[in-house]
OpenMM code with the backbone's topology and positions (N, CA, C; nanometers):
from openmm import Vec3, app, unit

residues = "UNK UNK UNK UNK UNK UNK UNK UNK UNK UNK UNK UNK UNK UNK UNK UNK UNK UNK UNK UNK UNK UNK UNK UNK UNK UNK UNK UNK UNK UNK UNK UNK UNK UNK UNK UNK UNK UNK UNK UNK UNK UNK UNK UNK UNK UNK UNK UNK UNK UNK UNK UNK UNK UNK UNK UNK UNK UNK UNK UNK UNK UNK UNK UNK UNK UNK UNK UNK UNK UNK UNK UNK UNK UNK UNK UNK UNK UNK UNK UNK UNK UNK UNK UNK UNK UNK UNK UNK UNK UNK UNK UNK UNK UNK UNK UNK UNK UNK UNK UNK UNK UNK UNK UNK UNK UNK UNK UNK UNK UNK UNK UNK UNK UNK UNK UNK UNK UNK UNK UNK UNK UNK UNK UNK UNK UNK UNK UNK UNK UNK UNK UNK UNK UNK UNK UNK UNK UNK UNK UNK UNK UNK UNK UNK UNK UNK UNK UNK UNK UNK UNK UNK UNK UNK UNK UNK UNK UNK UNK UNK UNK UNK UNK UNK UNK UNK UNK UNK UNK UNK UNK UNK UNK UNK UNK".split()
positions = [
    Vec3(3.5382, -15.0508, -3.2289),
    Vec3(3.5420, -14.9078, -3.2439),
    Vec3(3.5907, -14.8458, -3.1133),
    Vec3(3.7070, -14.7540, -3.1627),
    Vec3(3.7686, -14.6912, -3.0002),
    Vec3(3.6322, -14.5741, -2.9392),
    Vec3(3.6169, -14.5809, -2.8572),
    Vec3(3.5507, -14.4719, -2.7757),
    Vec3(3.5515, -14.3136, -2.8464),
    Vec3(3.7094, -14.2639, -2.8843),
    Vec3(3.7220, -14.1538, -2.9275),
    Vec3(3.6973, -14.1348, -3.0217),
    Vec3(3.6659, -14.2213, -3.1367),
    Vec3(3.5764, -14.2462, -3.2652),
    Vec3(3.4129, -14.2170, -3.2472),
    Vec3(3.3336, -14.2420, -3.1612),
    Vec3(3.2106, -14.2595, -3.1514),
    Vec3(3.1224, -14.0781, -3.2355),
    Vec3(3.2349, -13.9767, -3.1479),
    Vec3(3.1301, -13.8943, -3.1762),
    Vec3(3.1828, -13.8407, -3.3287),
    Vec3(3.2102, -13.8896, -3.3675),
    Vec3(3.2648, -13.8446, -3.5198),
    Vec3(3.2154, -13.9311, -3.5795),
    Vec3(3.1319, -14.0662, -3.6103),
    Vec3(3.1179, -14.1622, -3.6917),
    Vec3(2.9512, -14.0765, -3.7819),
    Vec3(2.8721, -13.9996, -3.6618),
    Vec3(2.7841, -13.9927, -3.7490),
    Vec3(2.8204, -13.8700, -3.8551),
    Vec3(2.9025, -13.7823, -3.8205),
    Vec3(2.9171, -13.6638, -3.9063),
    Vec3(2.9979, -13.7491, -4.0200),
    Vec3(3.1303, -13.8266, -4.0181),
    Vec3(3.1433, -13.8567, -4.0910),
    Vec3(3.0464, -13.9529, -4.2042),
    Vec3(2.9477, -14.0279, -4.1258),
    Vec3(2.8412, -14.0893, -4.2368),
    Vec3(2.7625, -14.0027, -4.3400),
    Vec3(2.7496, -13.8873, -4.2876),
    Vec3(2.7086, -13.7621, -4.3984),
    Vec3(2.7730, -13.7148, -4.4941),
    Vec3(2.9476, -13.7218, -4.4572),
    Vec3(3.0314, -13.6406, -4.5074),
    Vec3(3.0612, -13.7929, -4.6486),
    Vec3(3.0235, -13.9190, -4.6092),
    Vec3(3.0517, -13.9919, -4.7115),
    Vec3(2.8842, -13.9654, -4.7874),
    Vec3(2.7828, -13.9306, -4.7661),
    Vec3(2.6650, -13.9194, -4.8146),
    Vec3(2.7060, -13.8487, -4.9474),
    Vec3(2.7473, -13.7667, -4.8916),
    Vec3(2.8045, -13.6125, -4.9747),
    Vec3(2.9472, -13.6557, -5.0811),
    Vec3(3.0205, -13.7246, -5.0535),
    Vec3(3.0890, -13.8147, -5.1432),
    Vec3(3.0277, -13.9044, -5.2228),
    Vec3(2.9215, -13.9967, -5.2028),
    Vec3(2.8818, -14.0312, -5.2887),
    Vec3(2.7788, -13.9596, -5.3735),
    Vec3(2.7280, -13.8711, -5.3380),
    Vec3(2.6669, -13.7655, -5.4206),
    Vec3(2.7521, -13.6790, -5.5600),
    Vec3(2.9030, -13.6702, -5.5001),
    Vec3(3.0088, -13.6615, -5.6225),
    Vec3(3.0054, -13.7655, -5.7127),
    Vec3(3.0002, -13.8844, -5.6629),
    Vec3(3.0551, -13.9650, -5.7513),
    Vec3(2.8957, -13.9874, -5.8611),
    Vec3(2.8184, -13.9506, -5.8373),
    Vec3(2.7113, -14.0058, -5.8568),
    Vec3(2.7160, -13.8763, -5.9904),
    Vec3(2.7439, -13.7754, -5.9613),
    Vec3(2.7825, -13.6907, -6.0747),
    Vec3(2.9177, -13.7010, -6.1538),
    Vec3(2.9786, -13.8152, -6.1226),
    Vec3(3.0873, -13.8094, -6.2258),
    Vec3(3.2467, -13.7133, -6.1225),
    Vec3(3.2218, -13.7172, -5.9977),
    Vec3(3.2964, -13.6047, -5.9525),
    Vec3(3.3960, -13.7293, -5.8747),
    Vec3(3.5475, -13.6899, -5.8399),
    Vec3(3.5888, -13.7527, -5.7953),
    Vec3(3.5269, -13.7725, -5.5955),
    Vec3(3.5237, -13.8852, -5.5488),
    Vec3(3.3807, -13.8468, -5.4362),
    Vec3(3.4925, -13.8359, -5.3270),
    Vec3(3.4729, -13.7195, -5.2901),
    Vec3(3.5127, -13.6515, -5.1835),
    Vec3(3.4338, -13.5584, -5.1224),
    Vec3(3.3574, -13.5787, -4.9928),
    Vec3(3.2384, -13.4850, -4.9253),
    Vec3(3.3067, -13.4348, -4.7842),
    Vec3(3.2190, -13.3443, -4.7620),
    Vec3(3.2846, -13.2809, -4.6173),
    Vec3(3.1710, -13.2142, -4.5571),
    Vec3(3.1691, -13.1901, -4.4532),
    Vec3(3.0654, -13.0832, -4.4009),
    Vec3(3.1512, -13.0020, -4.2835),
    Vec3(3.1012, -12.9121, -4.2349),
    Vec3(3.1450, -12.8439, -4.1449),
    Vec3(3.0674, -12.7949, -3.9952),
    Vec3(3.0809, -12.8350, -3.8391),
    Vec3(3.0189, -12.8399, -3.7556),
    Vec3(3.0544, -12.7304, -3.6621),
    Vec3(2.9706, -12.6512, -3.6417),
    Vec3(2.9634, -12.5531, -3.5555),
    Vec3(2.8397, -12.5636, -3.4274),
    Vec3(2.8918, -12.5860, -3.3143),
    Vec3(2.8000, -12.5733, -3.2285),
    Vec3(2.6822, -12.6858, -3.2619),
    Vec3(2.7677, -12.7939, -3.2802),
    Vec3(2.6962, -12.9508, -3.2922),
    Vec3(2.6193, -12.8986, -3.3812),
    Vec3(2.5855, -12.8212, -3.4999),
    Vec3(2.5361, -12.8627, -3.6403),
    Vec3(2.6103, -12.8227, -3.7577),
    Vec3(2.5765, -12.8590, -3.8578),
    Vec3(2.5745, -12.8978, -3.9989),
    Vec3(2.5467, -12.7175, -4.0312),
    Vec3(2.6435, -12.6485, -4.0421),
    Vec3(2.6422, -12.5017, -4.0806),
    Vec3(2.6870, -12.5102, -4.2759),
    Vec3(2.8064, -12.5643, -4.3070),
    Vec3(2.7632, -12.5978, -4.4807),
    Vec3(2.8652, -12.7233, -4.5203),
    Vec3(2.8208, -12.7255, -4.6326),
    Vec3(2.8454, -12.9350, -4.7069),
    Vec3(2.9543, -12.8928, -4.7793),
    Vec3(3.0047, -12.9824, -4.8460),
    Vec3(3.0566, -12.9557, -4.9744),
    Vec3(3.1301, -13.0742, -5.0743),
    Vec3(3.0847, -13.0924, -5.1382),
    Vec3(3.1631, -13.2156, -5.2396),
    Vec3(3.2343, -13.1742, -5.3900),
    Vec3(3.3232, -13.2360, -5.3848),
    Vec3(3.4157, -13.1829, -5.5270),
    Vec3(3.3205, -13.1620, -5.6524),
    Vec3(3.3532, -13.0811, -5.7305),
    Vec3(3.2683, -13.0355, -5.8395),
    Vec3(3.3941, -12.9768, -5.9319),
    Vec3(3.5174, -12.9973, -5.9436),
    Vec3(3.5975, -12.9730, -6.0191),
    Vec3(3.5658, -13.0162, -6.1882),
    Vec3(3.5153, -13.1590, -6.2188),
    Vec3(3.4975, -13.1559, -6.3316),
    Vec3(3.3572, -13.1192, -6.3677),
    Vec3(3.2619, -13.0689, -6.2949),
    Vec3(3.1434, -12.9828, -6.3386),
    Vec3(3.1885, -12.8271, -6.3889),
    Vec3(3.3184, -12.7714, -6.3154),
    Vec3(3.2997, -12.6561, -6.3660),
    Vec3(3.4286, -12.6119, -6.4236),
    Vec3(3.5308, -12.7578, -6.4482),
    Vec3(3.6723, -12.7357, -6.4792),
    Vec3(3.7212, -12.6277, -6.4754),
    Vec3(3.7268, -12.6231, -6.3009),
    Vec3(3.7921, -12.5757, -6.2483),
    Vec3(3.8788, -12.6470, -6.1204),
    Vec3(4.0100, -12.6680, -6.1028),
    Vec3(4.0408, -12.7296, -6.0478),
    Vec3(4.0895, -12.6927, -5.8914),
    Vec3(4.0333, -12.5588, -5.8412),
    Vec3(4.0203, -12.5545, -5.7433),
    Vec3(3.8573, -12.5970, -5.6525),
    Vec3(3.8034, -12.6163, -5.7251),
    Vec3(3.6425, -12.6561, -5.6477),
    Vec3(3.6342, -12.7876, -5.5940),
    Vec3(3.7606, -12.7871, -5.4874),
    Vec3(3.7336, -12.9133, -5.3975),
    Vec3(3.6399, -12.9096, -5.2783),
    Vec3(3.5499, -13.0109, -5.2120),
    Vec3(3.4857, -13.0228, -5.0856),
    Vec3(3.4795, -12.9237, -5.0453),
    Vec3(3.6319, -12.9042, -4.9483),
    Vec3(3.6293, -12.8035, -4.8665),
    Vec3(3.6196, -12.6472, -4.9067),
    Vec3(3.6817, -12.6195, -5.0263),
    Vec3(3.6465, -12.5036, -5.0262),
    Vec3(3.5110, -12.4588, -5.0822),
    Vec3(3.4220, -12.5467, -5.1221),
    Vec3(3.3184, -12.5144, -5.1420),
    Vec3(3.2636, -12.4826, -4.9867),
    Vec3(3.2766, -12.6053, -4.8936),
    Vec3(3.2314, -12.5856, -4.7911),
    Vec3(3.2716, -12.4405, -4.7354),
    Vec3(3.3676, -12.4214, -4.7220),
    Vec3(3.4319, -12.2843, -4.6459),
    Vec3(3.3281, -12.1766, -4.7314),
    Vec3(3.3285, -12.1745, -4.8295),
    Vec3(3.2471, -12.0965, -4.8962),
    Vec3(3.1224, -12.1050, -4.8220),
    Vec3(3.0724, -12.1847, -4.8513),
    Vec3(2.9252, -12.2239, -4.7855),
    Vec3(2.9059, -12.1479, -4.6425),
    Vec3(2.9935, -12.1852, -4.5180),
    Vec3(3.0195, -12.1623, -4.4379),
    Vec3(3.0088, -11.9948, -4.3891),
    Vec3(3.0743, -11.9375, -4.4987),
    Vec3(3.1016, -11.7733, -4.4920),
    Vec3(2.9596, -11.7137, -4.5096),
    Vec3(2.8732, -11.7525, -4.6297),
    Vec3(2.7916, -11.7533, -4.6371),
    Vec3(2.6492, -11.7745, -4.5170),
    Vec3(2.7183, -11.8676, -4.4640),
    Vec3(2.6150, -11.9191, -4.3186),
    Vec3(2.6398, -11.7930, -4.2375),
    Vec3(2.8174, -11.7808, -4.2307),
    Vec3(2.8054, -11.6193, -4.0981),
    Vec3(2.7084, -11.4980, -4.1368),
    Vec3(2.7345, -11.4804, -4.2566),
    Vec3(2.6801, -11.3421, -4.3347),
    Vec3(2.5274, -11.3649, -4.2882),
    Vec3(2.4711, -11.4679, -4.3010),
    Vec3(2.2886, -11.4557, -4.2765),
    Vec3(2.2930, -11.4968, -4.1409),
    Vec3(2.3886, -11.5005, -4.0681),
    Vec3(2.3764, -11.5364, -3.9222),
    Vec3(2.4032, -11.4118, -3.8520),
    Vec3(2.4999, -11.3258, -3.9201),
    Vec3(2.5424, -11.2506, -3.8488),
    Vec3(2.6218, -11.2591, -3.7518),
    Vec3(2.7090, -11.3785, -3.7688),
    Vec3(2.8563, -11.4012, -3.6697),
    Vec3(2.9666, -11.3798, -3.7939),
    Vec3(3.0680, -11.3053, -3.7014),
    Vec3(3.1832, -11.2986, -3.7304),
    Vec3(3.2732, -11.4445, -3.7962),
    Vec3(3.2927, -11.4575, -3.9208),
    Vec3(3.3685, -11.6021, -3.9408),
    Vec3(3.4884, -11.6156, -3.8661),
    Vec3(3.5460, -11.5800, -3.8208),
    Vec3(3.6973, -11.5843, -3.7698),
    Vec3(3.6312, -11.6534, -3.6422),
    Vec3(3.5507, -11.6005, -3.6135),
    Vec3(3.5165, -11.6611, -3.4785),
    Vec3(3.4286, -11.7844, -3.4771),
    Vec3(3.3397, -11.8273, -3.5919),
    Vec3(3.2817, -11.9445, -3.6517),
    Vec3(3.4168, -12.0370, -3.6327),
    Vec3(3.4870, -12.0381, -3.7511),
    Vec3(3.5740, -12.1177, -3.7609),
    Vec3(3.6676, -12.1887, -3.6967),
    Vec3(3.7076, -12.0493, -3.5655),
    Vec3(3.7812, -12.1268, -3.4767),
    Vec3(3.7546, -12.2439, -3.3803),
    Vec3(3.5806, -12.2262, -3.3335),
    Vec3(3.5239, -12.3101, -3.2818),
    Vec3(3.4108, -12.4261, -3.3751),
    Vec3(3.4974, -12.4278, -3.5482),
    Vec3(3.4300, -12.5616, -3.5738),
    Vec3(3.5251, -12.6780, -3.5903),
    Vec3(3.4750, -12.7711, -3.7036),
    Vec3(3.5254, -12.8867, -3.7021),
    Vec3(3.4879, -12.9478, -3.8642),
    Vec3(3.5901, -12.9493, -3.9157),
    Vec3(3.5654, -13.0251, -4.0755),
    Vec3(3.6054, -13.1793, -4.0638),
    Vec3(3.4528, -13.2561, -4.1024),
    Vec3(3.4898, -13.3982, -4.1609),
    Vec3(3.4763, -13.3878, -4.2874),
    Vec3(3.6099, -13.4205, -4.3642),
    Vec3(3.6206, -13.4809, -4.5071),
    Vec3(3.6559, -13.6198, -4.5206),
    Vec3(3.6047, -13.6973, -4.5897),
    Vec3(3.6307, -13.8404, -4.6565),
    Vec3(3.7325, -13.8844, -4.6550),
    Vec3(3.8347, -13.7471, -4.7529),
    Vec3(3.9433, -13.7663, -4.7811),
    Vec3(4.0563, -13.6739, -4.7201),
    Vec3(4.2024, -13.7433, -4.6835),
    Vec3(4.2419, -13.6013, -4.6325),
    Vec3(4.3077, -13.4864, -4.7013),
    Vec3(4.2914, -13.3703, -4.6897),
    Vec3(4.3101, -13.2840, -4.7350),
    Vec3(4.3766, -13.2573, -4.7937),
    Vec3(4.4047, -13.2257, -4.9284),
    Vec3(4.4793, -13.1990, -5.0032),
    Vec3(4.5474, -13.0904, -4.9927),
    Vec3(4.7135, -13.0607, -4.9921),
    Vec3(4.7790, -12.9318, -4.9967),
    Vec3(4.7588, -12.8034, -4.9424),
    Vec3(4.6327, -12.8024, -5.0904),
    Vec3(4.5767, -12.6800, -5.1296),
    Vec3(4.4779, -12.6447, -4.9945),
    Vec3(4.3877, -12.7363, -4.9529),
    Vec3(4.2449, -12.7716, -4.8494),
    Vec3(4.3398, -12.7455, -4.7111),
    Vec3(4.4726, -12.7741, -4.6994),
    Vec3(4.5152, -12.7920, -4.5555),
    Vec3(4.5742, -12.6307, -4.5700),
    Vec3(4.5920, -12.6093, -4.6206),
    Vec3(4.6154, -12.4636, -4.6215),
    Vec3(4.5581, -12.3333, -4.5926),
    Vec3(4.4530, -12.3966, -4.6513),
    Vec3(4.3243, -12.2673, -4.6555),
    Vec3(4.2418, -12.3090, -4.5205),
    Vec3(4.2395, -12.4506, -4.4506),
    Vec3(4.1810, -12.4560, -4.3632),
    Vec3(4.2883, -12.4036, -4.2743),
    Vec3(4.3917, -12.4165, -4.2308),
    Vec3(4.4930, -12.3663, -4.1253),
    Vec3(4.4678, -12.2236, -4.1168),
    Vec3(4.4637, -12.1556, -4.2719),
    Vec3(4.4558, -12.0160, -4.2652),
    Vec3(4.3078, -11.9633, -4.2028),
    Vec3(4.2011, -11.9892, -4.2436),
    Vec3(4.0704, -11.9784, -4.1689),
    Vec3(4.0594, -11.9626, -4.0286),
    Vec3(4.1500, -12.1178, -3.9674),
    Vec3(4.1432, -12.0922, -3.8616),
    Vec3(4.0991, -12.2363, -3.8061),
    Vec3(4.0308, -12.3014, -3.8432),
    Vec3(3.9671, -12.4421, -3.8277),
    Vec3(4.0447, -12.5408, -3.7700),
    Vec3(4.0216, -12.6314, -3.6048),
    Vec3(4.1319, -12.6601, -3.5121),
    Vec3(4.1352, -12.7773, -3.5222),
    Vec3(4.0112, -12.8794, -3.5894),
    Vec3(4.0165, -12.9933, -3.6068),
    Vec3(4.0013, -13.0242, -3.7436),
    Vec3(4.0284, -13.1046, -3.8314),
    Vec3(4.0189, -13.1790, -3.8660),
    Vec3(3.9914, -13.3610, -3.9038),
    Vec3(3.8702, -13.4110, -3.9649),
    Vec3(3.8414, -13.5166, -3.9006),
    Vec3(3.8514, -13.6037, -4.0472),
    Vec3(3.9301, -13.7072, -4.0906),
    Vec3(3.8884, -13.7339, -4.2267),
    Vec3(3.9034, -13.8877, -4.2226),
    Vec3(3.8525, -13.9681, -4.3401),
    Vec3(3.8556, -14.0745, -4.3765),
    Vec3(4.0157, -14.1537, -4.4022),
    Vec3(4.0502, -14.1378, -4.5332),
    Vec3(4.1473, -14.2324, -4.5918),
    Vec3(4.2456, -14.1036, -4.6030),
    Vec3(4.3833, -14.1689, -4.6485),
    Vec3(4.4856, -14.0878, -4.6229),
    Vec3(4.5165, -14.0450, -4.7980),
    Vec3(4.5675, -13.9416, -4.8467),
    Vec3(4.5595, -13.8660, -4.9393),
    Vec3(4.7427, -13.9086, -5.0260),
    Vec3(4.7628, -13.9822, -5.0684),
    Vec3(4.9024, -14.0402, -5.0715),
    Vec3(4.9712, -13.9414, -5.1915),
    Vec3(4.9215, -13.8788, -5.2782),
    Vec3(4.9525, -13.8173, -5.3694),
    Vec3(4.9327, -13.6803, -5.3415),
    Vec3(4.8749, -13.5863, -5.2829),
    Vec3(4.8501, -13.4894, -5.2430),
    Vec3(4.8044, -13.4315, -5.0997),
    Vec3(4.8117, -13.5343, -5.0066),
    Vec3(4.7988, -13.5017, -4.9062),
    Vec3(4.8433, -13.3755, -4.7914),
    Vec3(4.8379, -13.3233, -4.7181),
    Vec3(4.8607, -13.1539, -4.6732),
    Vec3(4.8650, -13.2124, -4.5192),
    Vec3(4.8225, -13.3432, -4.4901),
    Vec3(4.7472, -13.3532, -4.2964),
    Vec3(4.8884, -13.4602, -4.2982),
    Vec3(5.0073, -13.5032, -4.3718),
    Vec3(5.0510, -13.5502, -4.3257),
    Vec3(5.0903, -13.6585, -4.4412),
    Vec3(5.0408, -13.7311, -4.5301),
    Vec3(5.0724, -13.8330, -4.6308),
    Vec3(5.2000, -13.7726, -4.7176),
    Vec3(5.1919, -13.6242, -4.7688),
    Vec3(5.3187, -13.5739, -4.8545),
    Vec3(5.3712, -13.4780, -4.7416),
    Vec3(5.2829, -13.4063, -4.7390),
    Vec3(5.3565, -13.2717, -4.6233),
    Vec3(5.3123, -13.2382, -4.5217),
    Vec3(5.2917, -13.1738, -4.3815),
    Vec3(5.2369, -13.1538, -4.2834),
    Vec3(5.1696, -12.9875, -4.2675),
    Vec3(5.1143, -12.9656, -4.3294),
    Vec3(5.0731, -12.8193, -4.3366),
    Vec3(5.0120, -12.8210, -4.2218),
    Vec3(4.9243, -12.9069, -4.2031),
    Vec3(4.8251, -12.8633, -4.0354),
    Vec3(4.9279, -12.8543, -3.9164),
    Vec3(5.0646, -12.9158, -3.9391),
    Vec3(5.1071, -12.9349, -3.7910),
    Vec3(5.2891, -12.8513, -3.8117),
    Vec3(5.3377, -12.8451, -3.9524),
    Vec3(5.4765, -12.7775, -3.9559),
    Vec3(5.4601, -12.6063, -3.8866),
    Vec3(5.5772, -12.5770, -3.8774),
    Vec3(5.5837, -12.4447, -3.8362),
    Vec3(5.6183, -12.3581, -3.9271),
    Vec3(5.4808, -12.3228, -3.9705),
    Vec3(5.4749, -12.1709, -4.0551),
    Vec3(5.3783, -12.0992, -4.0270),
    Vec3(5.4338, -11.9970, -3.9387),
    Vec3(5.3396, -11.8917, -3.9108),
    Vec3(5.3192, -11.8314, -3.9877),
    Vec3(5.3110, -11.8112, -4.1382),
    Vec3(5.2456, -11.7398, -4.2073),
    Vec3(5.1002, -11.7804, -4.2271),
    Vec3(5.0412, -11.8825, -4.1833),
    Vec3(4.9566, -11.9741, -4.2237),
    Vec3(4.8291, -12.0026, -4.0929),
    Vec3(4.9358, -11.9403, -3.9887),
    Vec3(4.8067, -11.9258, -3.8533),
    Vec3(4.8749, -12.0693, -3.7794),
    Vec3(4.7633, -12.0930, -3.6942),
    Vec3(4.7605, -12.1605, -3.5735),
    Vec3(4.7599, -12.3213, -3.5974),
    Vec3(4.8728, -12.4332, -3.6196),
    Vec3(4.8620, -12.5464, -3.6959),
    Vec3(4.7077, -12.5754, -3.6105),
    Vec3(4.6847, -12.7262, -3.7001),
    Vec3(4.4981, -12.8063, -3.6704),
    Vec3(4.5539, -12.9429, -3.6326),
    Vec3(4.4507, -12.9929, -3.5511),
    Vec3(4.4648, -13.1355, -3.5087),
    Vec3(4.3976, -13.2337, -3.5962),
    Vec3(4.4402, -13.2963, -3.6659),
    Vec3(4.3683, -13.4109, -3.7402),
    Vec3(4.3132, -13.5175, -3.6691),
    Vec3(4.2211, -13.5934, -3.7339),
    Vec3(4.2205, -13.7206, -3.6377),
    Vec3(4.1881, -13.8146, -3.7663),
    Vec3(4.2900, -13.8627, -3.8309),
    Vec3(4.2339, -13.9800, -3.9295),
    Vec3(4.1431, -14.1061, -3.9423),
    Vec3(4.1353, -14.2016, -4.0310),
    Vec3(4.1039, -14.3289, -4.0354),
    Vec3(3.9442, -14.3728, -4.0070),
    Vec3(3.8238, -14.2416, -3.9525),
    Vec3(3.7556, -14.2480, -3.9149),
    Vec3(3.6468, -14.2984, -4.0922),
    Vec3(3.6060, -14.4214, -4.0901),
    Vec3(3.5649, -14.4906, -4.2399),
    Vec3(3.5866, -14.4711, -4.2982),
    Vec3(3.7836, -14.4920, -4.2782),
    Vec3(3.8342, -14.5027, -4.3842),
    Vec3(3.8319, -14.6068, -4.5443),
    Vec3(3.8032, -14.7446, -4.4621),
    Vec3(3.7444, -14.8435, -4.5783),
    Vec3(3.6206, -14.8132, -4.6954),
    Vec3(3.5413, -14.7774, -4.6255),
    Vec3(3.3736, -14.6545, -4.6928),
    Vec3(3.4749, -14.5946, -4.7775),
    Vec3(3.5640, -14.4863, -4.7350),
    Vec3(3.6322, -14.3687, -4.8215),
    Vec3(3.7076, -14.4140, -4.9100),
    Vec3(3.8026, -14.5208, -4.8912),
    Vec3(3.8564, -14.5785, -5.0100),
    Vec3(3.8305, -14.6765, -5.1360),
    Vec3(3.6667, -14.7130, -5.0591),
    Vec3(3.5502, -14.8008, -5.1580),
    Vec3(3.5169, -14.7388, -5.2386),
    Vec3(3.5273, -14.5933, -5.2048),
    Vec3(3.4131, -14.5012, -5.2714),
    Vec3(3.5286, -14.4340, -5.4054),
    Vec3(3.6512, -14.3665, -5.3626),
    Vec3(3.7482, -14.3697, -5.4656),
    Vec3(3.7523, -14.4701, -5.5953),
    Vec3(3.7443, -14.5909, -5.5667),
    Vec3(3.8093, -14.7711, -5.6206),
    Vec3(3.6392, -14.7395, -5.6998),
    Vec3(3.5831, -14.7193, -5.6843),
    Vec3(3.4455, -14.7160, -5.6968),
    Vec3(3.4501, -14.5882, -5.8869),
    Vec3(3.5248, -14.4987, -5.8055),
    Vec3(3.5229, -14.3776, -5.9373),
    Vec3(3.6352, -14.4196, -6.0304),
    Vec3(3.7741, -14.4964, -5.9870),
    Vec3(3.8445, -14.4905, -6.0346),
    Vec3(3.8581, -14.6157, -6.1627),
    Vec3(3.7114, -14.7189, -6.1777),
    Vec3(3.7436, -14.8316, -6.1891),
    Vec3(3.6760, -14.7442, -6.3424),
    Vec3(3.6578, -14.6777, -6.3231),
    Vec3(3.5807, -14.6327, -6.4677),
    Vec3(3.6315, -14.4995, -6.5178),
    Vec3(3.5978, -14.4469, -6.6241),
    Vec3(3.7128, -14.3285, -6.6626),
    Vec3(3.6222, -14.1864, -6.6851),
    Vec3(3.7290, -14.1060, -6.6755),
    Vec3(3.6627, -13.9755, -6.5913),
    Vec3(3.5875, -13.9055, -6.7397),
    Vec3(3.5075, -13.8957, -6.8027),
    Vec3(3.4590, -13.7902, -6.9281),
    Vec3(3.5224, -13.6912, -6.9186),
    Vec3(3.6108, -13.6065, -6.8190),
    Vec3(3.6141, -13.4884, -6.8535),
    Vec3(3.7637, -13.4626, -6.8458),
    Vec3(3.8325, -13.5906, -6.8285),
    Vec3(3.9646, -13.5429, -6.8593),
    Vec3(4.0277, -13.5146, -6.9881),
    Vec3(4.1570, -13.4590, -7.0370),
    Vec3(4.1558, -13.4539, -7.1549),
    Vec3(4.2494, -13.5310, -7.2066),
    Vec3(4.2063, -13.5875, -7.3411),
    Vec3(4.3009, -13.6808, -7.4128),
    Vec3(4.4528, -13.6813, -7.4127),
    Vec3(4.5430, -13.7674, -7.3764),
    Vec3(4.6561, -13.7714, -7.3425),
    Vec3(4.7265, -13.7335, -7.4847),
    Vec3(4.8611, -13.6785, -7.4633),
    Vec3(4.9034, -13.6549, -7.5708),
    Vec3(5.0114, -13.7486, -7.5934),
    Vec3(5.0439, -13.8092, -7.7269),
    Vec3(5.1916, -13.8872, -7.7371),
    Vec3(5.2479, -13.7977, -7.8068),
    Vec3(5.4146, -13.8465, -7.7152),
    Vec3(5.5640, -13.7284, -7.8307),
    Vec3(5.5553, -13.8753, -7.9724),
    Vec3(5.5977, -13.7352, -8.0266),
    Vec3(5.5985, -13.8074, -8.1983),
    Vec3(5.7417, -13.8727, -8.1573),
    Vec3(5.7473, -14.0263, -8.2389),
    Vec3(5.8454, -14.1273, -8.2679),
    Vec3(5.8534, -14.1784, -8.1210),
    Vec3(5.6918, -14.1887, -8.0257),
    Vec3(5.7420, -14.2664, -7.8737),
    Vec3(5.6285, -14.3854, -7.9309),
    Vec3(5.6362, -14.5456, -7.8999),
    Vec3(5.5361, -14.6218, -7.8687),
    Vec3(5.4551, -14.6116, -7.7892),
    Vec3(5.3714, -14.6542, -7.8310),
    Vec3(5.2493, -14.6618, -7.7151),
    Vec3(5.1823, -14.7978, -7.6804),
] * unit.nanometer
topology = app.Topology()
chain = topology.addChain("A")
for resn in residues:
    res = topology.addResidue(resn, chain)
    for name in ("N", "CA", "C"):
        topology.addAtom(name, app.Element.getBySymbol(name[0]), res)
């Protein structure tokens, strides 16, 4: 284990806690938490097929969560955010690298790499391209249990999801 790994291994051991807590509901397991001032300010794990809705990934639950934490704290989020730090499992999808860039959030810390939807770098670079419409790019730091994160996927994927919906065939195709 490199040195610069150390202080991220335990947040990330939570952030897979919280992934397997998805999967344990049927959710694809992806967990995250968010660290402000060395604690655990809010969690978040995918819940997309609890409320089919397909924006209720990790993070934006977390960010949610999070906003929520300023409001009963009484800090300004803009200013939360800039000085936290999101570990997710998985890395961020598109949609997640977007909304975290826009927030404001400077690190990013995640597990396995996102090959189909990825935002930190696997399809597109949202945390690090130049679009200032989007704010101040984020520093990622990958790979941190990543093996855990991709056990835990192989884990949901080996079995089939209840809540997807039945595929359709075009009339006169084999199947």
């Amino acid at each position: 284990m490199e040195d610069a790994e150390k202080p991220h291994r335990n947040w990330m051991k939570k952030a897979l806690d919280s992934a397997t807590a998805a999967l344990n509901r049927g959710e694809v397991p992806v967990g995250c938490l968010l660290i402000y001032d060395n604690k655990v300010i809010a969690t978040g794990n995918n819940r997309v097929n609890e409320t089919m809705n397909a924006t209720r990934h990790a993070e934006s639950i977390a960010i949610e969560g999070a906003l929520q934490w300023c409001r009963e704290n009484c800090l300004a989020s803009e200013d939360v955010f800039k000085e936290t730090t999101l570990y997710v499992t998985v890395e961020p999808c598109i949609m997640c690298a977007s909304a975290l860039r826009m927030i404001g959030v400077p690190l990013v810390v995640y597990g396995c790499a996102n090959e189909r939807f990825g935002g930190c770098g696997s399809v597109i670079c949202i945390h690090s391209d130049n679009i200032p419409s989007l704010g101040k790019p984020f520093q990622c730091i990958p790979g941190i249990y990543k093996k855990k994160a991709i056990q835990l996927l192989k884990n949901f994927y080996k079995g089939q999801n209840p809540n997807a919906p039945n595929p359709k065939v075009k009339p006169g195709k084999d199947t």
